[in-house]
C-alpha positions in Angstrom: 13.6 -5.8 4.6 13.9 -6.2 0.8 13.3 -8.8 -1.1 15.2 -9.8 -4.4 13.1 -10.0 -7.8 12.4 -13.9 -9.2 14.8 -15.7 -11.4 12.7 -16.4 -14.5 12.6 -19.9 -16.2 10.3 -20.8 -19.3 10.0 -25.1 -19.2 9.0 -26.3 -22.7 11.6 -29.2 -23.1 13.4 -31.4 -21.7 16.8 -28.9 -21.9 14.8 -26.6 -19.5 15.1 -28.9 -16.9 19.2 -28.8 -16.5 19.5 -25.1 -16.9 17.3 -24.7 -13.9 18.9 -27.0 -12.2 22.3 -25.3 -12.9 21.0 -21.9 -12.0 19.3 -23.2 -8.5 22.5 -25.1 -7.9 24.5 -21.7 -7.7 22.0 -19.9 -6.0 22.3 -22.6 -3.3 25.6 -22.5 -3.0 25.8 -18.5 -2.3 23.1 -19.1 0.2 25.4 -21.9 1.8 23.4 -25.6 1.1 25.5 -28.3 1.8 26.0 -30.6 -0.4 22.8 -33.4 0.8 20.4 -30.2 0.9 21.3 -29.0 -2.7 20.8 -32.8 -4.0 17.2 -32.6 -2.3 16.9 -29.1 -4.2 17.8 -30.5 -7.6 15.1 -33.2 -7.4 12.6 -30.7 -6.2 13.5 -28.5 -9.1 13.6 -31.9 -11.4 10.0 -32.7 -10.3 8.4 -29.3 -10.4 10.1 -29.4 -14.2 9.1 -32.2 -15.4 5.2 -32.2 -13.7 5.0 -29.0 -16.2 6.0 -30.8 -18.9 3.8 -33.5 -18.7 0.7 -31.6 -17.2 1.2 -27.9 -18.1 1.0 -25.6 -20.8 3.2 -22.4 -20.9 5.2 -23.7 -17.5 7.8 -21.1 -15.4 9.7 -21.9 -12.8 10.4 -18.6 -10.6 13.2 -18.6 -8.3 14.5 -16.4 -5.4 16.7 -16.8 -2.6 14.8 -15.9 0.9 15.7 -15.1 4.3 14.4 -15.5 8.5 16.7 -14.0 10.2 20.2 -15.5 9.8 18.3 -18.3 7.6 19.0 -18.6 4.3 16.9 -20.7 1.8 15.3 -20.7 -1.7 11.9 -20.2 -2.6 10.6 -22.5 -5.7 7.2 -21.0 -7.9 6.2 -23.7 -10.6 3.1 -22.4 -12.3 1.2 -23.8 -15.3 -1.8 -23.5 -17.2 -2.9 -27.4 -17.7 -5.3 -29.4 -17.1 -5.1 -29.0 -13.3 -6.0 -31.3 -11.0 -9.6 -31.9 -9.5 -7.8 -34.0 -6.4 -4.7 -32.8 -5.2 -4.8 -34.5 -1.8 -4.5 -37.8 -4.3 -2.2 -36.8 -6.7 0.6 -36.2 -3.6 0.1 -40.0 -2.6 3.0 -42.0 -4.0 2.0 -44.1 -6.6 -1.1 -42.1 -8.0 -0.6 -41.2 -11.3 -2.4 -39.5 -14.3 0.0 -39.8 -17.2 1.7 -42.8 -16.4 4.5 -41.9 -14.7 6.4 -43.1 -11.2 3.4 -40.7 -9.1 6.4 -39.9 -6.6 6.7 -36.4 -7.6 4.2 -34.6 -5.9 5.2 -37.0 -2.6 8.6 -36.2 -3.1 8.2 -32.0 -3.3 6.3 -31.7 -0.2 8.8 -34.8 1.8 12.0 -32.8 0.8 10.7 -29.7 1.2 10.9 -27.6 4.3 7.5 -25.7 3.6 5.5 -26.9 0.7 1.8 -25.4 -0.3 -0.1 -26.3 -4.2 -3.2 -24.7 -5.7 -5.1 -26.9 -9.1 -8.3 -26.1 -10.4 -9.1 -27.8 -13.1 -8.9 -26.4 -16.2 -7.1 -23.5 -15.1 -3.6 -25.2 -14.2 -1.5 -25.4 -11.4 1.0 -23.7 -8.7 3.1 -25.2 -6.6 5.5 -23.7 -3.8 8.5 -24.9 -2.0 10.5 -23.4 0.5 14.1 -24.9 1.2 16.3 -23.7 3.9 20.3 -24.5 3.8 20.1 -25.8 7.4 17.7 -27.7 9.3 15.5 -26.6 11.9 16.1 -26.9 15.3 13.6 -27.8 17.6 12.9 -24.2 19.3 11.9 -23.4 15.1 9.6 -26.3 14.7 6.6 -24.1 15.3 6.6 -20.3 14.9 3.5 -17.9 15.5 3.4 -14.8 12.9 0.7 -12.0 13.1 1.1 -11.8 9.1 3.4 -13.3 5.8 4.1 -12.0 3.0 5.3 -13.1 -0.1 5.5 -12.0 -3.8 6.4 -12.8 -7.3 8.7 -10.0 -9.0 9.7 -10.7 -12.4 11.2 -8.5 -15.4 9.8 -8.2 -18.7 11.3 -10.4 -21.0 15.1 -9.3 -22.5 15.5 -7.0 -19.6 18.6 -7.9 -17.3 16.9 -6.4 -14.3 13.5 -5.8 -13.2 12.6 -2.1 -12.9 9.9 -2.8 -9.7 11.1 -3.4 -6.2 9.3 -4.4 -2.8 9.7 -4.3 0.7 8.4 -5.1 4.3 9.3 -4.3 7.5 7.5 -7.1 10.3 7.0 -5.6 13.8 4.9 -8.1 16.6 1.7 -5.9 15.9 2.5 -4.2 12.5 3.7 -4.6 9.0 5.2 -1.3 6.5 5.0 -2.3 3.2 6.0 -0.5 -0.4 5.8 -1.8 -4.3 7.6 0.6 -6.2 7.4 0.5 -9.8 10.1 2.6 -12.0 9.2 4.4 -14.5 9.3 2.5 -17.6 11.9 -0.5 -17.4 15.2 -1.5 -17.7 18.0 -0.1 -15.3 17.2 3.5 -15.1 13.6 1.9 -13.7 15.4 -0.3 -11.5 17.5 2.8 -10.1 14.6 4.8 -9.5 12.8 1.5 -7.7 16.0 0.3 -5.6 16.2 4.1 -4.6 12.9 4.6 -2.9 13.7 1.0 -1.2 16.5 2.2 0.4 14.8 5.2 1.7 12.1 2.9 3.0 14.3 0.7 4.5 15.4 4.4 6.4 12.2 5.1 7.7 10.2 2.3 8.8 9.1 3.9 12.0 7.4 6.7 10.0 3.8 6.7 9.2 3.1 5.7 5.0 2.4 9.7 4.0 6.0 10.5 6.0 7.8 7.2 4.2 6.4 8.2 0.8 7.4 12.1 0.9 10.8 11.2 2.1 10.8 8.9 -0.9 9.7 11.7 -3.1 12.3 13.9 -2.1 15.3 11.4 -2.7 14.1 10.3 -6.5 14.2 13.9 -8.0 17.8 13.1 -9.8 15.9 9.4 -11.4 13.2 9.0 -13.7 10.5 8.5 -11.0 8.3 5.9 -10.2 4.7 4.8 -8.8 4.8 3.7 -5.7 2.6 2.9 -2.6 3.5 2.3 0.8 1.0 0.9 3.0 1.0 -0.1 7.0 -0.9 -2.7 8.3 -1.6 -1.5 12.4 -2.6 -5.1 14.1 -3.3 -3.3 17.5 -5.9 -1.3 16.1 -7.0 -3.6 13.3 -6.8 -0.6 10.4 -4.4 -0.5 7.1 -3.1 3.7 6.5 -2.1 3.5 2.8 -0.8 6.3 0.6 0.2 5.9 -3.3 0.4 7.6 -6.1 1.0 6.5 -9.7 -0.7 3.5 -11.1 0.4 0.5 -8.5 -3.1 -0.9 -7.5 -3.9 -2.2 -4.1 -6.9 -4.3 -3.0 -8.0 -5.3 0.9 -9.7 -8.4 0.8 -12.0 -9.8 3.7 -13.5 -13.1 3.6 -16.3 -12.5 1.2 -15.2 -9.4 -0.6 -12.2 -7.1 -1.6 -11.7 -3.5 -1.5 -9.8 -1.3 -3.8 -7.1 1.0 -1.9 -6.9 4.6 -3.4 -3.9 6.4 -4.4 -3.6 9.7 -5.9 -2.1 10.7 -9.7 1.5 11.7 -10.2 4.9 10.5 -10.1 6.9 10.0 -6.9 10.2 12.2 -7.3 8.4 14.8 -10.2 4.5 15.5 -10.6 2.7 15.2 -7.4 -0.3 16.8 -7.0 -1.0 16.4 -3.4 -0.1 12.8 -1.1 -2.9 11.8 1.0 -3.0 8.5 3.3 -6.4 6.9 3.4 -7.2 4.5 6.5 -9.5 1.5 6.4 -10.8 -0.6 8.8 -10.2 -4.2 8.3 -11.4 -6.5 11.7 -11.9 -9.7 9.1 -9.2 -9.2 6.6 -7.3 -11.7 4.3 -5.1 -10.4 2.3 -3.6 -7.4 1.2 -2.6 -7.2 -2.1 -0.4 -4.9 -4.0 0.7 -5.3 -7.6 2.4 -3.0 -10.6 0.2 -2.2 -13.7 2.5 -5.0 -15.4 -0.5 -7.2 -13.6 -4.4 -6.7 -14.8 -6.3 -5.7 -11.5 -8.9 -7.4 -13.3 -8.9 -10.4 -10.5 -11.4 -11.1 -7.9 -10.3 -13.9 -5.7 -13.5 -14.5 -4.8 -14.7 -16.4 -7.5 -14.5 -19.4 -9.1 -11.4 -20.4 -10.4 -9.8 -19.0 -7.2 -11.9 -20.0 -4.3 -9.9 -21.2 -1.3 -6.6 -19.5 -2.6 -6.9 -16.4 0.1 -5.9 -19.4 2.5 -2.7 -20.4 0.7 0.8 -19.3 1.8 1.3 -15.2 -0.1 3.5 -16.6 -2.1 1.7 -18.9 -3.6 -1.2 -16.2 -4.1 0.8 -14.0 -5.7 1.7 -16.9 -8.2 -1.6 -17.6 -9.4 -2.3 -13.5 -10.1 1.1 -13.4 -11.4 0.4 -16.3 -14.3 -3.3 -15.6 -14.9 -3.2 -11.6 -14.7 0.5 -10.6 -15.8 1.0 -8.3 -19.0 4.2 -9.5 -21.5 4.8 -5.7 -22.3 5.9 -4.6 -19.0 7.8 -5.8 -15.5 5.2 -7.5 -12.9 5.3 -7.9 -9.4 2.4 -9.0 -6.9 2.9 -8.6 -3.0 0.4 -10.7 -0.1 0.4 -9.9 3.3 -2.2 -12.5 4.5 -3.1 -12.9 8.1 -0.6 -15.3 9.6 -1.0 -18.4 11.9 1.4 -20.8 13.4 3.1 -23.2 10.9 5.5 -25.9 11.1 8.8 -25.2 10.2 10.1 -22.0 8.6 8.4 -20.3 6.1 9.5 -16.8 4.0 8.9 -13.5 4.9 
């Protein structure tokens, strides 16, 4: 599967607010809301809006539509760098407020929403997710067992039309292929170059990572080239097999520490020296995390401000790393393959 890069939205006033609104509206109608679900989405993107306003400093919204099978939904990023919150458990009770508002926002997000998660620390701002499919669930749905999610934030830099890094999955019962690909330089012939080696990925999925990523470098000779990795996550024998090459840096990351995944120098559909797929053992691990070099790799979730955020949804992960370590100059995009569990209700993939 690939996934769509993020609609980008800066909140700073009040304006903001409706041309969000406007562009969520029209995404919900091409992923079929009726007309009930895409007033639930409007005050979700209403409240996510206006909690940055009031609370946050250098707010986005980040929008994409998302997909489970023949669902169709939207996923919501609000990310901000406030004051944060030191209780978020209180500020979702209705009523509880800290700058003298209603306090039914928070309440409201996670009622209306069909998958809702939130990170705050304070000082450091906040990130809130939420997941809204165009139909409801039906009861078989109501609770769905995953060896793995994944989720991402892929944005281009700003001016640019289209982003020039691209992602992709393919979920199996007891493994997960993965690929960030990362064009060379930005702007559409980056994009070509990216969207190409997804297509070939989406070709090969039953292929080891070294056989994905020399098909991939075969099939990019007439674009620019790109960095890419590709990466499989083998469940059944508890190892990830990763092979990159170009600057897109990976990390495995266990319960108490992370681990850098190696790739090799070059550019995928030009220069390659030699491709070589490493194999790491990983009986406790997280999270897998891939990113572009638009993102510092200067992160290590394991310290303070981001203990506890290995156990949010990949998404939401990828949000934080997105606002605290992206670069303006370039296109970012952060992929999370966490360890699933069961959830209620649908979630993206």
């Amino acid at each position: 599967m690939a996934v769509m890069e993020n609609s980008r939205f800066f909140i700073s006033e009040p304006s903001d607010v409706g041309t969000v609104r406007r562009a969520a509206g029209a995404m919900a109608e091409k992923s079929g809301f009726s007309l009930s679900r895409g007033s639930d989405l409007g005050i979700v993107i209403t409240e996510l809006s206006t909690n940055i306003l009031r609370h946050g400093d250098r707010g986005e919204l980040l929008l994409r539509p998302v997909e489970e099978g023949a669902a169709r939904g939207i996923e919501i990023l609000a990310v901000d760098r406030g004051k944060g919150m030191a209780n978020f458990s209180q500020c979702l009770t209705d009523g509880f407020s800290t700058s003298g508002g209603s306090g039914i926002g928070l309440g409201a997000i996670s009622r209306l929403s069909d998958f809702s998660d939130f990170f705050s620390t304070p000082g450091h701002g906040t990130c809130c997710l939420s997941i809204l499919w165009s139909a409801p669930l039906s009861s078989a749905e109501s609770t769905i067992p995953h060896p793995a999610e994944v989720g991402s934030v892929c944005v281009a830099l700003r001016g640019e039309k289209v982003c020039g890094d691209a992602w992709g999955f393919d979920l199996e019962p007891d493994r997960v292929l993965f690929l960030v690909a990362d064009g060379l330089g930005h702007g559409a012939a980056a994009a070509e170059a990216s969207h190409e080696a997804i297509r070939i990925f989406k070709s090969h999925t039953a292929r080891p990572p070294l056989g994905v990523l020399e098909e991939i470098h075969g099939g990019l000779k007439k674009t620019r080239g790109a960095a890419i990795a590709v990466g499989e996550l083998d469940l059944s024998v508890g190892e990830v097999h990763y092979c990159g090459v170009g600057n897109i840096s990976g990390a495995l990351c266990g319960t108490t520490q992370q681990q850098g995944l190696a790739s090799m120098n070059g550019t995928v559909g030009h220069e390659v020296r030699i491709f070589r797929q490493f194999a790491y053992a990983c009986p406790a691990y997280r999270a897998i995390i891939l990113h572009s070099d638009g993102v510092s790799n200067r992160w290590n979730l394991h310290e303070p401000p981001y203990s506890g955020l290995l156990e949010r949804h990949p998404s939401l992960i990828a949000g934080v790393l997105y606002r605290d370590f992206a670069r303006a100059r370039d296109d970012a995009t952060v992929m999370v393959i966490r360890s699933g569990s069961a959830r209620k209700g649908r979630y993206a993939h």
